[in-house]
N, C-alpha and C positions, 0 to 999 in steps of 0.2 A: 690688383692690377686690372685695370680698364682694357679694352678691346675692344676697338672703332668696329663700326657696324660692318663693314668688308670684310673684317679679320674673321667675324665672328662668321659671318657666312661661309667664307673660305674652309673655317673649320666642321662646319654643319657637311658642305659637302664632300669632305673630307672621311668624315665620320660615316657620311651615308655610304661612301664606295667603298669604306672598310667593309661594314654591315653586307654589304651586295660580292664584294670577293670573300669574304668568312664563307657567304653560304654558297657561292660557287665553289668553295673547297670542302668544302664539307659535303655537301652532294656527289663529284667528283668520287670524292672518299669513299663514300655510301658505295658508285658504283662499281669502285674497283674489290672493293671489299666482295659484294654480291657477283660480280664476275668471277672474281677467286674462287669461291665457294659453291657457285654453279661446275668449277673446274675440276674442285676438287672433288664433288659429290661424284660427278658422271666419269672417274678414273677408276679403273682396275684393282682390285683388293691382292695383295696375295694370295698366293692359291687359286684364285679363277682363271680359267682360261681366256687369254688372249683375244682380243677381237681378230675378226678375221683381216689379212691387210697383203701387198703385195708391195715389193720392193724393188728396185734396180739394184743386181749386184757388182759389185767392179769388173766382172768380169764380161759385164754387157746382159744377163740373161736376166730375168725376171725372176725371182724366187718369191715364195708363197707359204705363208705359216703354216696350211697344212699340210705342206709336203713335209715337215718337222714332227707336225701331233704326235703324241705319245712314242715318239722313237729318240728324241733326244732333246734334250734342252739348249734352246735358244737364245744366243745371247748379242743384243741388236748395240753395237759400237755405232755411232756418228761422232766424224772428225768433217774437218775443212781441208778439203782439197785445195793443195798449191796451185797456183793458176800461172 
């Protein structure tokens, strides 16, 4: 099968912008991948304590993880407030 000289160009740049979004995705990939694992490196192991950190509690008042240290364990629930 023949392919007028258009057709064939047609396909050339075809193929080119395949080539150019492959490695737009594949880069893309690289960076989510590398973001993931920058994530996961710099999170909390078991057993180590907490970063320090401060919260709104429903009740309006500020609470603070170490007004918690070593008197009892912390357990941090997030839901969606009905609006």
């Amino acid at each position: 099968m023949r392919h007028s000289r258009q057709s064939r160009k047609k396909l050339q740049w075809l193929s080119r912008r395949s080539r150019r979004r492959l490695k737009v995705v594949v880069i893309l990939g690289l960076f989510v991948t590398a973001a993931g694992a920058g994530a996961w490196w710099w999170t909390s192991r078991p057993g180590e304590p907490a970063p320090a950190f401060a919260l709104p509690a429903s009740t309006g008042q500020t609470v603070r993880v170490e007004d918690f240290r070593g008197k009892q364990p912390v357990v941090l629930v997030f839901y969606m407030a009905g609006t």
